[in-house]
Each structure stands twice: as C-alpha cells, then as structure tokens.
C-alpha positions in Angstrom: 149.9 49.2 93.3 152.5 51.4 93.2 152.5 54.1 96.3 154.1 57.5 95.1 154.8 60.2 96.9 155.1 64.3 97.2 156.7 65.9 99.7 155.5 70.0 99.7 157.4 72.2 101.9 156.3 75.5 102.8 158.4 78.3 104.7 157.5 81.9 105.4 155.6 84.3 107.7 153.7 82.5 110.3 149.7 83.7 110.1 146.5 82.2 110.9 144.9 79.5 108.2 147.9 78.8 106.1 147.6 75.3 106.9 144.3 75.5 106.6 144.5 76.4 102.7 147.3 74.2 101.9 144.8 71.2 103.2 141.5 72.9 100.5 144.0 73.0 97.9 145.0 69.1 98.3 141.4 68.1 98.8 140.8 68.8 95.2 142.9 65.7 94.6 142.9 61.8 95.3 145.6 62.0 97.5 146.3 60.9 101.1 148.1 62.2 103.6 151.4 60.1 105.0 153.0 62.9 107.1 152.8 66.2 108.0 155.3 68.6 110.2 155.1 71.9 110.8 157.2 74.4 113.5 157.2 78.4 114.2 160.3 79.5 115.0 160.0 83.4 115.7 157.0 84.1 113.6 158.6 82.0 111.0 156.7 78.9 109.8 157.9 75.9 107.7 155.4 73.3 107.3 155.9 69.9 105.2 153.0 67.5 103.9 153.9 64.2 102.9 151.0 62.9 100.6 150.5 59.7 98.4 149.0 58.7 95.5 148.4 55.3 93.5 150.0 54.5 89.9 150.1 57.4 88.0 149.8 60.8 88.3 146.8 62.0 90.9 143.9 64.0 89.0 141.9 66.4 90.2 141.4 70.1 89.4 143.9 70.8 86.4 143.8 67.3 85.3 147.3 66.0 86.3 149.8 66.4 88.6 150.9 69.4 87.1 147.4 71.0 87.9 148.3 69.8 91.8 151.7 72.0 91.5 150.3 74.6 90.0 147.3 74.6 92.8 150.2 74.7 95.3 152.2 77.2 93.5 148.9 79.3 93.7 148.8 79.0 97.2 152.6 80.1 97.8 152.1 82.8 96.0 149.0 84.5 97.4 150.8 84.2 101.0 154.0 84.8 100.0 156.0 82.0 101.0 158.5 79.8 99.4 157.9 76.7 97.9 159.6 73.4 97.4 158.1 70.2 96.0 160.1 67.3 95.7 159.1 63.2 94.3 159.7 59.9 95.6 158.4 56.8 96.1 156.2 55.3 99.2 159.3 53.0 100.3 161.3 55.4 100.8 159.2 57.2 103.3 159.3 54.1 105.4 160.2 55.1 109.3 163.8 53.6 110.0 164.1 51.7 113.4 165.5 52.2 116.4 163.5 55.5 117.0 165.3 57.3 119.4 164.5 61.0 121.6 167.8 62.8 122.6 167.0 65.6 124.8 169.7 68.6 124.8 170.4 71.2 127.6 172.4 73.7 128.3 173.5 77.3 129.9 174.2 78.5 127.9 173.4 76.1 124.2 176.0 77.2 122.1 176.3 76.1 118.1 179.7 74.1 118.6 177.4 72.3 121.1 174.7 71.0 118.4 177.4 70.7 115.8 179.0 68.4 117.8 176.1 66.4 118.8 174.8 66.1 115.4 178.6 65.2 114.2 178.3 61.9 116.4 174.4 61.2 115.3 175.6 61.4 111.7 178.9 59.3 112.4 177.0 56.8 113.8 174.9 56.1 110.9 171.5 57.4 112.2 169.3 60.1 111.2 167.5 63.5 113.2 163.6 63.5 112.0 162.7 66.2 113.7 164.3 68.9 115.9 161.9 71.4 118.9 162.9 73.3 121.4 161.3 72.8 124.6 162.4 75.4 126.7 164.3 79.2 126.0 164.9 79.7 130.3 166.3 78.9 132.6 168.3 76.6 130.2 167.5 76.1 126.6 166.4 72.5 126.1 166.3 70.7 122.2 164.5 67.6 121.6 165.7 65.6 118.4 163.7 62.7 116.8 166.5 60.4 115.8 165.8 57.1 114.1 168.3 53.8 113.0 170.5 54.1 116.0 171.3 51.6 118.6 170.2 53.2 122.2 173.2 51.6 124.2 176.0 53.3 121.4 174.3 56.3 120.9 174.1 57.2 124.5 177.6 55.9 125.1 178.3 58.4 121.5 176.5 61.4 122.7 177.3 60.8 126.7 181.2 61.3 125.7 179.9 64.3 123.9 178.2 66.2 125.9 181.5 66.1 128.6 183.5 68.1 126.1 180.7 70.7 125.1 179.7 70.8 129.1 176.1 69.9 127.9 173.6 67.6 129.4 172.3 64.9 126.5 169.3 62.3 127.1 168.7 59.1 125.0 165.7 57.4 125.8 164.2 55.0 123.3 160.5 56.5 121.7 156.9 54.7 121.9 154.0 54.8 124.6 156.8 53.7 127.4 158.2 57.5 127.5 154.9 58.6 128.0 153.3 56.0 130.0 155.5 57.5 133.5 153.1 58.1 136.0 155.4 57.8 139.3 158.5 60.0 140.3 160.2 58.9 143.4 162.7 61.6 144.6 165.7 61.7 146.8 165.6 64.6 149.1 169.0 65.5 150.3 170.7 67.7 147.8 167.8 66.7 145.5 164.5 68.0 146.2 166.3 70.4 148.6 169.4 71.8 148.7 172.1 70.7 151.2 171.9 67.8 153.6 169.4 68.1 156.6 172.1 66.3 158.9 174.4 69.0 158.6 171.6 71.6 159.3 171.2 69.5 162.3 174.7 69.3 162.9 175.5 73.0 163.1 173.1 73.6 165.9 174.9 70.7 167.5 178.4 72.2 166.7 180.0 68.9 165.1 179.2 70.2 161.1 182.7 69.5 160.0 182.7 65.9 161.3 179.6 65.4 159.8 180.1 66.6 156.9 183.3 64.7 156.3 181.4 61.6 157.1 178.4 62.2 154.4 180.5 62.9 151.9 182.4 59.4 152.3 178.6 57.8 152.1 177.9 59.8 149.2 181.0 58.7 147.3 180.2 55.2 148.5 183.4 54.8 149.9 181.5 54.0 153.4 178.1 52.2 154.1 175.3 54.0 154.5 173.6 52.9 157.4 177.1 52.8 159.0 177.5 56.4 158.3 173.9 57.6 159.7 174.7 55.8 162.9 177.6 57.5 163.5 176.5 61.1 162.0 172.9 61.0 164.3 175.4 59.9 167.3 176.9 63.4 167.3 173.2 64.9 167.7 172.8 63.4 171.2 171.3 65.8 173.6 169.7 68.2 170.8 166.3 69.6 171.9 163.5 68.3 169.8 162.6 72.4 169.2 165.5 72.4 166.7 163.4 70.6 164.0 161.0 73.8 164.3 164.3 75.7 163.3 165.7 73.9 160.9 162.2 72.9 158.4 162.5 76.8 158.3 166.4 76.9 157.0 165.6 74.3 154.6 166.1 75.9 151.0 164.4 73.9 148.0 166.0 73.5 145.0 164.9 75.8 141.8 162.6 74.6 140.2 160.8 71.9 142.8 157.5 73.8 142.7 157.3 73.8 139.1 158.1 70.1 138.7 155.5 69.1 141.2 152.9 71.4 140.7 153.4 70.0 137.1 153.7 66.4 137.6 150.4 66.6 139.8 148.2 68.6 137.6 149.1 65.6 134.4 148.0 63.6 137.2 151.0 61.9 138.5 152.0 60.2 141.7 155.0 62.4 143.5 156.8 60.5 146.2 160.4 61.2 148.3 162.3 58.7 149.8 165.1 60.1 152.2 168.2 58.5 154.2 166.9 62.1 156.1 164.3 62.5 158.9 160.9 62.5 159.1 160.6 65.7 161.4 161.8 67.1 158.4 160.2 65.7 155.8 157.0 65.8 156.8 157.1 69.4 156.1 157.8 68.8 152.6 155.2 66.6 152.4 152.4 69.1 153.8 153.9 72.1 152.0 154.0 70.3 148.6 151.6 67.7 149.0 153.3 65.3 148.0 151.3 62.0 147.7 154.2 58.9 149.4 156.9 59.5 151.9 159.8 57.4 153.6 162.3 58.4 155.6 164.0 57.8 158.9 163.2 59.0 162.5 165.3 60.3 165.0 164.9 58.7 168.9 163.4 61.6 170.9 162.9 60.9 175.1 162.0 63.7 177.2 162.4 66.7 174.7 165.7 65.7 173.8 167.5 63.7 170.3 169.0 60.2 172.1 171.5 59.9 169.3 169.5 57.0 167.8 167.6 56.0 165.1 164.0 54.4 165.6 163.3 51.1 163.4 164.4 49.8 160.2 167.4 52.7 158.4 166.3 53.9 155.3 169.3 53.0 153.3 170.1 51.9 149.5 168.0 48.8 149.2 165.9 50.3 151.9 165.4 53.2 149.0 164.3 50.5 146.5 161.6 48.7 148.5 160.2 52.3 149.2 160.3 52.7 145.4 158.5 48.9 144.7 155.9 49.9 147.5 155.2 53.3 146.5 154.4 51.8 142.9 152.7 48.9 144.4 150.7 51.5 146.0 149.9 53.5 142.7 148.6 50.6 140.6 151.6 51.5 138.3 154.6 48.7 137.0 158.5 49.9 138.0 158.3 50.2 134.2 156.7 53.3 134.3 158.0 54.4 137.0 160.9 57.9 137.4 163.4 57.8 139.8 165.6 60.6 140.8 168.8 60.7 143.0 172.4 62.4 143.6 174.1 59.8 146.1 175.5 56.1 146.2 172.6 55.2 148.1 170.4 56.0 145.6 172.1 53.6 143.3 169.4 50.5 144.0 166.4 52.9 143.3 167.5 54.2 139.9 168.4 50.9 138.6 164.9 49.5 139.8 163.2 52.1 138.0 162.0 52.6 134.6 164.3 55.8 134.0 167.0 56.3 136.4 167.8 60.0 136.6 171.0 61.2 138.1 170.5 64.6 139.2 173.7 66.5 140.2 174.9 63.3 141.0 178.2 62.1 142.7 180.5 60.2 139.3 179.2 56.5 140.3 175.6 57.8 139.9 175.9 60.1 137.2 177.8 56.5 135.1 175.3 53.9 136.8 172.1 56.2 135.6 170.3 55.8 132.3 170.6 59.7 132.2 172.1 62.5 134.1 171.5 66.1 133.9 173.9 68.8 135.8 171.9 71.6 135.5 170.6 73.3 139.0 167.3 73.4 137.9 164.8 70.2 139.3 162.2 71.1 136.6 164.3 70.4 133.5 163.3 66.5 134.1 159.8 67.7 132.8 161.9 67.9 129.2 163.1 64.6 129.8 159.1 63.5 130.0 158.4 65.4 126.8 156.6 68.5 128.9 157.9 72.0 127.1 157.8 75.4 129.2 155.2 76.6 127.0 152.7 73.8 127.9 153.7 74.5 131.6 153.3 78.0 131.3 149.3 77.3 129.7 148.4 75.1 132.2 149.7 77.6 134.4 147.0 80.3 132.9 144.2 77.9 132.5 144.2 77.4 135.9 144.0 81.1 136.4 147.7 81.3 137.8 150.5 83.9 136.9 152.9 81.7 135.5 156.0 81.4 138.0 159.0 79.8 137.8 160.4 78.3 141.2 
C-alpha cells in the first residue's frame, strides 16, 4: 500500500515537554513515526517529525487529515511557535547512500569557512542531513551528516577546501565502524608532548643544534630513522643517568592530553604510546596518565653514566606498527577498530595499519599519507573526530563529581 508521509516542523522558544505534546497530539492518529530531529541552539528549538500513514488520509480525532493539522496547529499555537507542515511520499524519504560524517574545526570558524565547505558538498552532488556543533572552545567544531557522496572525492573536495579557509575538515564514512574504536595508539614526540625528548637531552649535553638538525631530517623523511637515533643518542655519551630526573620534569604535555585520556578511559578505551623516544622518559607518562601499553627505546646506561647506545631492537617506523598490531593483539580488538595518531615520517607505517590514521600537526608527507589531519594545538579535538562533544565531556566530568577542566 501506498506509504505517505508528513513532515511537521516546529521552531521557537526551547521549554520543557514541547516534544512531549507534539508526540499526545500524534497519538490520536494511525500514524507512525519515520524520523524525528530536533536541536537547541541558544534556547532556540526546531524540532522535525517525519511520520507515515497508509493509503488515504490518517483518521483520528477530527476525522481526516485536516483534523491532524489542525491538532498540530493547536499545539503551535498554545506554545507559541511556528509551524510548517509539508507532504510527500514514503520514497522519497528514502536515506541516499554513501552516508558520510565531515567534522569541521576551526579558530576561529568563520561563515566564508562553512560557505565554502558546503559550496563543494553541494557541487559534488551530495546532500548535509544534519548539521551539530560539538564544541564552542577551545575551537568550535561542526559535525555534518552528508549522504550520496563518494568518501575518496569528497575528502579529496573538502581536503583542498579546508587549505584555503585554514580549517581542519574530516570525512570518515558513517555506521557502527566510527563507533566501534576502542584503541588509540599515540606517538609521543611532539604528539602527546610537546617538543622532542632528544633535544631536552641534548641541551644538558650541549649538542641541541646538531641534534636538532638531525631530527628534523628524520622527521621530513629525508633520513632513516634508526640511522638518525644512532647518531643523535651518540652525542649523549657520558650524560649522567640523574638527567632523566631533570628532564621528565621539563617535559611539557600538549593541551588537551588530560582531557583526551581521562576521556578515552572513562568510555572505556585502551590508551597506548609508542615512541622512537626513551623509556626513562616515558615511563613517566605512563604512571602519571596511566596509560594502559607502552613501547619505546632505552638508552645504554653503565656506571651512572649514558654509553651513547641504544639497548635492543630500535623502535622505528615498522618498529611503530608491530607495537600497534601487538598492542591490539593485546586488547582483543581488530586494527579495524583501532586509532592511530602521529606527526613524523616514522609514524607513516602505524597510521596506515590502523583503522583511522590521524595526522596530528604532522610534517606534509603525513598530513597527505593520513586518512585525516587536524592542525589545531589542541590533542583533545580527536574526541570530535570519535563523535564525543565537550558537553558530554563536560557531564561525565560532573557525574563523576569533578570540576570540569580543560587541559
């Protein structure tokens, strides 16, 4: 039988139980429910039902569908909000494919940047469903619904767009996989932290400049990473072992890292680092944090003092990758569902192994290689990128009988 459809749109003042007597109303009536949306934007709600009927016109209290509009109307009315009621048919309500989240940030977000966003989404064919914010500080974030776009050209679209609007744009494909995530494994260098351990260890040992010239060339992948640790940890012969006191106190983390991992645990995920650092460093991390998996490298220490040498197996590119496979191995959870998050060429392996490969500040040949890359400084916008809003953040924060902080 024929499936039609009304679509009823109400927008005014937010207040408690308008939904509530839209829903009474619409009981009165052999209708069913096909969709509903509803969003508060500064005490300002707008809230759409989709509902369906067979053949005719539905009956119910008034008799016809005019005594259904007129119910509606009555509603409208008595809490003074506008109305608008419009008619189709079932098939046209059917959800196009190629259902699509695009995840917006910026700091600022200006119009011309969401004008040119949805410019390209509209070029290309496709449609926005639904648009949310999911964050007002420290950068405003905008989720979009999009359906009947190709993944691969939309992010190649919206990618080019966001360079000229200086905007960070995700496309990740909807369904259970964007929620199913329940491993993040995290470089730490210039990642989880900010700055490179090495060159905290190098200034104590008076070689910074040469070091730094020479992790900036493994960054950039223009030299081998295990090549370049050799000769970097080299320079650090004869430091006293006291130094890694000093220096897990110098070591800054990046805004936001609290935030993201006190989040990420208390949703019950597994939080992991894998470093081309040190484990007299990182071990910290791991304690302060808690932090559930942890690879790094080890400096040589014989009688007090650093011997200039690394102990066992480097922790390089692949090296990065097997820690990823292991860590989820570990977990009881598939690479699929697996987050990994990186800034350097040698975190190329581990982003490509995982099941969203985030570029985070990243050097070009990551930020290109990745499926997404965000520029802003702060760690805990990858919670939009998982769906988490500040707000929900924020509650969990005050269940758990916290003052809600931001670091």
């Amino acid at each position: 039988m024929n499936q039609r459809t009304l679509l009823i749109t109400l927008t005014g003042p937010d207040r408690p139980g308008v939904t509530s007597r839209l829903f009474t109303v619409l009981a009165g009536f052999p209708v069913t429910v096909a969709d509903v949306e509803q969003v508060v934007i500064r005490g300002r709600l707008t809230l759409g039902v989709l509902v369906a009927y067979a053949g005719g016109p539905p009956t119910g209290t008034g008799g016809t569908i005019g005594g259904l509009w007129t119910a509606v109307e009555q509603v409208a009315a008595d809490l003074d909000m506008d109305l608008e009621i419009a008619t189709g048919t079932a098939s046209q309500e059917k959800r196009r494919r190629g259902r699509l989240h695009v995840t917006v940030l910026g700091a600022p977000l200006l119009p011309a940047a969401m004008a040119g966003i949805a410019g390209r989404v509209a070029a290309s064919g496709a449609n926005i469903d639904r648009i949310e914010r999911l964050s007002s500080y420290p950068v405003t974030c905008i989720e979009m619904a999009v359906s009947g776009a190709d993944p691969q050209a939309m992010r190649a679209e919206l990618a080019a767009e966001a360079a000229l609007q200086k905007v960070d744009v995700a496309v990740q494909r909807s369904g259970l996989s964007r929620r199913a995530k329940r491993l993040i494994v995290m470089d730490v260098d210039s990642t989880l932290i900010q700055g490179e351990v090495i060159e905290l260890l190098a200034r104590h040992a008076g070689c910074l400049d040469e070091v730094a010239r020479v992790t900036e060339q493994a960054m950039q992948g223009e030299l081998d990473f295990a090549e370049s640790l050799v000769r970097r940890v080299a320079l650090l012969e004869g430091l006293s072992e006291q130094i890694f006191e000093k220096v897990v106190k110098e070591v800054v983390l990046t805004p936001g890292a609290r935030t993201l991992v006190r989040t990420l645990k208390r949703l019950d995920y597994r939080f992991a680092i894998v470093s081309g650092g040190f484990t007299q460093i990182t071990d910290a991390l791991v304690a302060d944090l808690g932090i559930d998996y942890s690879a790094a490298n080890t400096l040589e220490v014989v009688d007090g003092r650093l011997t200039g040498r690394v102990i066992g197996e480097i922790v390089d590119r692949p090296g990065k990758a097997r820690a990823l496979e292991r860590f989820a191995a570990q977990a009881g959870v598939p690479l699929s569902q697996t987050v990994a998050v990186g800034d350097g060429a040698n975190d190329l392996d581990m982003l490509a192994a995982a099941g969203l490969g985030i570029a985070f500040n990243a050097k070009p040949v990551v930020r290109q290689a990745a499926d997404t890359a965000l520029n802003v400084p702060y760690l805990d916008s990858i919670l939009y990128l998982l769906g988490i809003s500040r707000d929900e953040v924020e509650a969990a924060d005050a269940e758990d009988g916290m003052v809600s902080r931001w670091d």
